[in-house]
N, C-alpha and C positions, 0 to 999 in steps of 0.2 A: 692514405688510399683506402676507399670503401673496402670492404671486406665481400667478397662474393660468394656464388653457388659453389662454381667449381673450387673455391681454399678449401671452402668447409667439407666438401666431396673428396679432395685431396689429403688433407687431414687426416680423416677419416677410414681412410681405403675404401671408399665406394664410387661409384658412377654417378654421376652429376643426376640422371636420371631418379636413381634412387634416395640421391640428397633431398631431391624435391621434393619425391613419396614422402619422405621420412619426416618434413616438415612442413608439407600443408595438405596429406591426405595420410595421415602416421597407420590406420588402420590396416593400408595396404602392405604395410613393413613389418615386420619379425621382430618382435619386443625388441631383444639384442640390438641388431644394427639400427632400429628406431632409436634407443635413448644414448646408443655412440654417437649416431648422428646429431642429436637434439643436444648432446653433452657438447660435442666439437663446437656445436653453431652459437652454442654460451659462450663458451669460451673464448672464441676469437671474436664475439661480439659482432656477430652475423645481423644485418637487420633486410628482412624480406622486401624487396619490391613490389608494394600494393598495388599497384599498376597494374604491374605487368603480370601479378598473380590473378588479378579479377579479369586481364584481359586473355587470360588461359585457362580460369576454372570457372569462368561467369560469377563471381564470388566476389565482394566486396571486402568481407572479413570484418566488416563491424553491424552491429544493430540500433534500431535506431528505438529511442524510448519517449512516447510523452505524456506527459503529468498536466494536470490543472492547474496547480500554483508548489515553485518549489520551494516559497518561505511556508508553506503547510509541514513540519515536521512528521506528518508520516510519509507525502510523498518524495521527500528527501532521505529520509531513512531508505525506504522502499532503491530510490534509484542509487544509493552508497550499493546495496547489497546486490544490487543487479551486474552493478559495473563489476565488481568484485569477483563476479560469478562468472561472465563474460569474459575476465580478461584471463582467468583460469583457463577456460576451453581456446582462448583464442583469439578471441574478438574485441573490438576494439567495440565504444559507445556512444551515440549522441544522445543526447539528453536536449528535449526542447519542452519550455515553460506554454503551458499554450494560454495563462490568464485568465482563468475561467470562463474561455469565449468558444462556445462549440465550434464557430466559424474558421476560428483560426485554428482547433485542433486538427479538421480536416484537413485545412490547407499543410500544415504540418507535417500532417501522413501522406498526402501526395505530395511533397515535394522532396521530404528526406527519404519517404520511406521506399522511394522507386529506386535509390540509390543504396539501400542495406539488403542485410540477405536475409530480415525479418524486423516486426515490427511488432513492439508491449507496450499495446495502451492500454496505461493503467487509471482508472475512475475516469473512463472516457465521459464528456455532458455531448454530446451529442445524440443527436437524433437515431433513433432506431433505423429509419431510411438509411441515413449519411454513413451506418455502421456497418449494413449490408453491401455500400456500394465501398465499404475498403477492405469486405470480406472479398469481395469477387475479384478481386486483383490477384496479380502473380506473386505476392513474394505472402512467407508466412507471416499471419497477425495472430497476436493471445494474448484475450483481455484479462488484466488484473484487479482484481473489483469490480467486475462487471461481469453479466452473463448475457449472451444474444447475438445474434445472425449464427447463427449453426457457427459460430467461431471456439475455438479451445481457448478456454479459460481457470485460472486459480482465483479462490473468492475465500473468506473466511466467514463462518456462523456466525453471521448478524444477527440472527434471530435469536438464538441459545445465546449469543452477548448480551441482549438488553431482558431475554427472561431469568438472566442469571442475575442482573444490576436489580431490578423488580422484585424479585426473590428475597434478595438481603434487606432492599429497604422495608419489604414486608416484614421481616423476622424482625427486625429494630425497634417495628411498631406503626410505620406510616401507614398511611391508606387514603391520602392524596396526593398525587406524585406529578408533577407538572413534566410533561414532554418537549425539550425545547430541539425540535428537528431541523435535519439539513436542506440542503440548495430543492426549491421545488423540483422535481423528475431527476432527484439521485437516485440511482439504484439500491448503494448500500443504504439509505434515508427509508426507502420503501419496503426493504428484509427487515430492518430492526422497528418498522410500524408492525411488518405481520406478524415479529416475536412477541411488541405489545398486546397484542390480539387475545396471542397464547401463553399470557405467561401461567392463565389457569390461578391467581391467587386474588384474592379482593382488596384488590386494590384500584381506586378510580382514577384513572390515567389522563389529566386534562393533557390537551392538544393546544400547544403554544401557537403552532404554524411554523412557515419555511422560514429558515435564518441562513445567512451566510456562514459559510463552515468555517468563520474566522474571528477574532475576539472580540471585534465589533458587534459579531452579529450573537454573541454572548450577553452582552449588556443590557442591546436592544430586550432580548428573552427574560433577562431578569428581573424586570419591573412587569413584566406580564406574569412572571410564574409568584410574585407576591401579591398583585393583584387579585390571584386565583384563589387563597388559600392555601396555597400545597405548602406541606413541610420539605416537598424533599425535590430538587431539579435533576432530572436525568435527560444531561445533554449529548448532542449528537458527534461531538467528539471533542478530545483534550481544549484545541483552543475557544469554541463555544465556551468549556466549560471556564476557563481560565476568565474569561466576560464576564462571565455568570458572579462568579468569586468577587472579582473587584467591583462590579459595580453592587453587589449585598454589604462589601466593608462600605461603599461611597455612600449608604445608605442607612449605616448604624446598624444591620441585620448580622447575627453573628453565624459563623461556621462554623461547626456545625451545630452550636447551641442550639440555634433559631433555625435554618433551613439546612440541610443536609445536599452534597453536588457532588452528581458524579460524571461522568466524562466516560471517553469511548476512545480505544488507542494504545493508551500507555506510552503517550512519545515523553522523550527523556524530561521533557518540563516539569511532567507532570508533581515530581520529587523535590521541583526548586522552590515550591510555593509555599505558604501557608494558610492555611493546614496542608499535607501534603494531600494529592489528587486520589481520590477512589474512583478505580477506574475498570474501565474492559479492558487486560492487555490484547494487544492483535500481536502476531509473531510475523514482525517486518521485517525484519533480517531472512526468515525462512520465507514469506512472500516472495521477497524480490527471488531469492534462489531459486526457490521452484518454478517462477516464471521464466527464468532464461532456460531450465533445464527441459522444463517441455515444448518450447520452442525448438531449439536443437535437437529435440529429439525426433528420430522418424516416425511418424505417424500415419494412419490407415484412413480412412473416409470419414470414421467416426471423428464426432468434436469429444473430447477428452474434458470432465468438468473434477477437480480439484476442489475439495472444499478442506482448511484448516480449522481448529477448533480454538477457541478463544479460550481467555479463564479472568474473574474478576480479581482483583487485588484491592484488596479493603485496605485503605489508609486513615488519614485521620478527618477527613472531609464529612465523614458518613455518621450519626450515631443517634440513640433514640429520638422523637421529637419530645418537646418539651413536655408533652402531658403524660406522655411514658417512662420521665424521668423521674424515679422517686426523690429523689433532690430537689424538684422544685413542686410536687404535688404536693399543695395544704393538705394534711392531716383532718381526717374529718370528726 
């Protein structure tokens, strides 16, 4: 037999009234008989009737999360540390792929998202309109990698990412560095154009154009960024770059002998490769975190902007170019 309100309230010595407080509004309860009670409801392996809690607190208890593509290992990374985060406070999680189709992201957010008691889109490709029209809804939204419609968001220093990447390969010696960038009208694709801007070193930054932010569209970039000259590809994230890698070995070009590649991310791949990935880490475990915490958190009119700091991790991908190597410079 299920195990109900009033055992765990019996158990317990409290009033079923206060069982309830104590396990789905705990704030209203007095530490003590909140964690007798929440101990009892372990223990006898109490499980809450979702029902019947959302049809008495208007509350759902889960939130609802959607991403671009989840075989993208940042935004898997990203939705591990959400759920994670969520099921600490309480909350249960859906997680929907939306395919890289803005179309179907929206439908996504109206249809799960009328059903949670909030909603994290994260690297939303939708339309600036379409973003507005799922700010003005009733339940809360906060974008993750993304900033706009007066919505509360967490983003990371794209910009300081790629004048950090810009920086080393200047110090190494480059000073033509081929740019192979993300999905045309990415947000984060367009902060790490305006750190190119700034990175303030002379260095001449050729512009590949938009590529899929996937290892196909890696490839594609790689016979453009040797077309150009450049010694060194600074691509728009880990799996770009991992394209970039294979198709310079499917071309006899070595790494980092001949061209030097770096990547954007730090997703766990990046380490399985060879050479290993010189990269931007982003802190995706701390992303997804902080997005479920300022969701659940109370907030005032203001939209709340989050930004996290990156940091490069030089691996073995990255090293002078050939004419800065004294090793292969003729002796004059």
């Amino acid at each position: 037999m299920a195990v109900t309100l009033r055992d765990v309230a019996r158990a317990a010595g409290v009033s079923p009234a206060t069982a309830s407080r104590a396990l789905s509004a705990p704030d209203l309860v007095a530490p003590e008989r909140r964690e007798l009670v929440q101990r009892v409801a372990r223990e006898l392996g109490y499980r809450p009737n979702r029902a019947a809690r959302e049809l008495i607190t208007g509350r759902s208890g889960h939130l609802c999360l959607v991403v671009p593509d989840l075989e993208n290992p940042f935004f898997s990374a990203v939705a591990k540390a959400v759920q994670a985060r969520a099921r600490g406070a309480g909350h249960a999680v859906v997680v929907a792929d939306a395919e890289e189709d803005p179309l179907l992201e929206a439908e996504l957010v109206a249809q799960l998202g009328a059903q949670a008691d909030g909603v994290l889109l994260c690297s939303p490709r939708m339309s600036a309109e379409d973003l507005a029209d799922v700010a003005a809804g009733d339940r809360p939204v906060l974008l993750v990698n993304r900033e706009g419609a007066g919505l509360p968001s967490v983003v990371v220093d794209n910009g300081d990412g790629v004048r950090q990447a810009v920086r080393h390969l200047r110090a190494l010696g480059h000073r033509r560095v081929a740019y192979a960038g993300g999905p045309a009208g990415s947000w984060s694709d367009a902060r790490r154009r305006d750190g190119l801007a700034t990175a303030g070193v002379d260095v001449e930054v050729v512009d590949l154009g938009a590529h899929a932010p996937v290892f196909a569209g890696g490839v594609a970039a790689a016979d453009l960024a040797l077309a150009s000259g450049a010694t060194a590809v600074l691509a728009h994230n880990d799996l770009v770059a991992l394209g970039v890698l294979d198709r310079l070995r499917t071309r006899g070009v070595r790494v980092p002998d001949d061209v030097s590649v770096v990547g954007f991310d730090d997703a766990p791949v990046a380490t399985l490769v060879t050479p290993a990935l010189t990269t931007v880490a982003v802190p995706l475990a701390r992303l997804g975190r902080t997005a479920v915490d300022l969701l659940l958190a109370p907030r005032d009119d203001a939209a709340p902007r989050t930004v996290l700091p990156v940091e490069l991790v030089v691996r073995g991908s990255t090293a002078p170019p050939p004419d800065r190597r004294p090793d292969l410079v003729e002796p004059r």
